[in-house]
N, C-alpha and C positions, 0 to 999 in steps of 0.2 A: 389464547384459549382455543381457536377453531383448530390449530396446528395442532395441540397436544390430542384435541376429539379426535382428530387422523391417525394419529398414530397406534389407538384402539383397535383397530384391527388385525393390526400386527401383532399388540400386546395378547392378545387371543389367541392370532394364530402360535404365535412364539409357547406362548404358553401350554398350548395342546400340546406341541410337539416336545415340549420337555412330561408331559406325562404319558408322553409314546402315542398322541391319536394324531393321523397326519388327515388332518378335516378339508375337504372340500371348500372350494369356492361357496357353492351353495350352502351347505353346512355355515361355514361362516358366517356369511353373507345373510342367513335367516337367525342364527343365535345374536348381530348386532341389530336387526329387525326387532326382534324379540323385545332385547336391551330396549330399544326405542322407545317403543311401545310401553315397556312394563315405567317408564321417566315421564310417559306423556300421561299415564294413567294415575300415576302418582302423585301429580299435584292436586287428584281430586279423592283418592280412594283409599291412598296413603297403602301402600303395598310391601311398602318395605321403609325403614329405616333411613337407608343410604340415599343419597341423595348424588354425591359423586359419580359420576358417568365410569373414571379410571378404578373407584373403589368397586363399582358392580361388575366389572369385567373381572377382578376378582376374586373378590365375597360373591358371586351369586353362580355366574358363569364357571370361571375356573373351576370355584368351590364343588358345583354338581360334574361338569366332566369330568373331573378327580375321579368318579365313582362308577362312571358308566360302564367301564369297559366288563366290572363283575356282571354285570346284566348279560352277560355276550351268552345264548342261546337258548332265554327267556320267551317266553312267547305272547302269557299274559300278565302283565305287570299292572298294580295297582298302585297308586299313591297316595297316602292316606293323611287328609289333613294338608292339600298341595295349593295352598296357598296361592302367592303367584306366579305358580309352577316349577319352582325349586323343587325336589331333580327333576320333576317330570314332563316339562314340555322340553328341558333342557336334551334330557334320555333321547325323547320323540325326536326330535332335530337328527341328532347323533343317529337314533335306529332307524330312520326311513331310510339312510343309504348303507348303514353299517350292517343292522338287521332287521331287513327288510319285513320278515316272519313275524316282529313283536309289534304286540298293540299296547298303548299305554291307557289306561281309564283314573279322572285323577276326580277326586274327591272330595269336598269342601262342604260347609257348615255355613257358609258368610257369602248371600249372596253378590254383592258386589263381587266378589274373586273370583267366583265362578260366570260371573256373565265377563270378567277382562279374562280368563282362561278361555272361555267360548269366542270372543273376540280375535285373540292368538290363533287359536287354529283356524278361525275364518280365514283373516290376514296372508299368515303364512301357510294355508293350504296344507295341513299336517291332517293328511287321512287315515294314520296311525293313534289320533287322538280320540276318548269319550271323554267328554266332560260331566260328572255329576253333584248336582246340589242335595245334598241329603248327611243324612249323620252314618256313617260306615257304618255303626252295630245295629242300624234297620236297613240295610241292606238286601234282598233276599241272597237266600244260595243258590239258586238257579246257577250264576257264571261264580265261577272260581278261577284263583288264580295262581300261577306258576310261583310267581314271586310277589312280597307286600311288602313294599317301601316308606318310611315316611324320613321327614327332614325337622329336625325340633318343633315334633308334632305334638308329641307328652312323654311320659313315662311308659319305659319298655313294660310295664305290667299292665298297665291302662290299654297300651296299645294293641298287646295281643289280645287280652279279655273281649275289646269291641270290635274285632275282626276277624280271630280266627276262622271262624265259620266261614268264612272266604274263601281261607288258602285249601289250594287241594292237595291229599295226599300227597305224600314226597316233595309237596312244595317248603320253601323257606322264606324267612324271611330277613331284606335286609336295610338295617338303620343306620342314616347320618347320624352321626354324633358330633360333639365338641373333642372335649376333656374326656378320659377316658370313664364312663360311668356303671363303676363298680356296684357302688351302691346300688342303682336300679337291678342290674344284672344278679345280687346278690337276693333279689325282691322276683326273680323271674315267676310267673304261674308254675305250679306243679304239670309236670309233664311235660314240658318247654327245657330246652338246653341251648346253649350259643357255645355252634362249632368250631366258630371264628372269631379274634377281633382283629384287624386287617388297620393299623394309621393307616393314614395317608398325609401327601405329604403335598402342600397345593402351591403351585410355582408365584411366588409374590404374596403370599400370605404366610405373616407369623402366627401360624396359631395350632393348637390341637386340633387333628379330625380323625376318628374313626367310624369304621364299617364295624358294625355285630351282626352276624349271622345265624341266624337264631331258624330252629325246626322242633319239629315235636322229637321228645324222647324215646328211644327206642329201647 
């Protein structure tokens, strides 16, 4: 067993590098941290599903770098419904060294997630990270942001309705998805349109993933 936990690092790295991101020592080195962490939290807070150490390198890790690199010249990113930080402490890792410029602020409903998110950034030192406990559609407007993220948060109509008010001008927003989901898309709010839908294709995982790109209509 301990020999195949070794080999997780590789499978990471291997992995980045067939989705084109050639990661850092460090970079690594704090997304198997992370890992750690979200396994050790898990036996009490239950954060995820997965239990396998090989399957969350992954379903969690892979699965969010898959998507980071659209982020590249973001500045304020939010993530809506971030859980135990799928994509967004995943993004923060990758953007302290990649892009430096972006700050990620991640968002949750359930305290326990957000005090093991406030944990993570203590841990690993990620001064790119806010963490907040609260419901996104009480938000104020004060800060807005570039780009608005979630990862099988809800329904893309649910999602925009409780957050717009976030995004700023000429900002977008963009969603993990599974399967490709037409049906939501076919449900978008009025005035909303998706520019994009972008698979993706994640190294060791059989399964459907897309990106939707979603802005206000012009």
């Amino acid at each position: 067993m301990m020999a195949a936990q070794d080999t997780l690092p590789q499978t990471l790295k291997d992995g980045a590098a067939a989705l084109g991101l050639a990661l850092s020592e460090r970079q690594l080195s704090r997304l198997m941290a992370y890992q750690a962490l979200m396994i050790k939290w898990n036996k009490v807070y239950n954060l995820t599903a997965l239990r396998d150490p090989a399957q969350m390198v992954t379903h969690h890790l892979l699965d969010s770098l898959a998507a980071v690199s659209v982020f590249a010249g973001a500045r304020r990113v939010l993530d809506v419904g971030a859980g135990g930080g799928l994509p967004g402490i995943v993004l923060a890792i990758w953007a302290a060294e990649a892009e430096p410029q972006m700050s990620i602020t991640l968002v949750d409903t359930v305290q326990k997630k957000t005090a093991f998110l406030t944990q993570v950034k203590a841990e690993l030192q990620l001064g790119n990270v806010t963490v907040l406990h609260a419901r996104v559609e009480q938000l104020p407007v004060e800060q807005q942001y570039d780009v608005i993220t979630s990862r099988a948060f809800a329904e893309l109509n649910d999602f925009i309705d409780w957050s717009n008010h976030l995004l700023q001008e000429g900002g977008q927003y963009i969603a993990l998805k599974g399967v490709m989901p037409q049906q939501e898309i076919d449900r978008l709010p009025p005035g909303w349109a998706v520019r994009k839908v972008q698979p993706l294709h994640v190294p060791g995982l059989d399964a459907e993933r897309h990106l939707i790109f979603i802005d206000r209509a012009s």
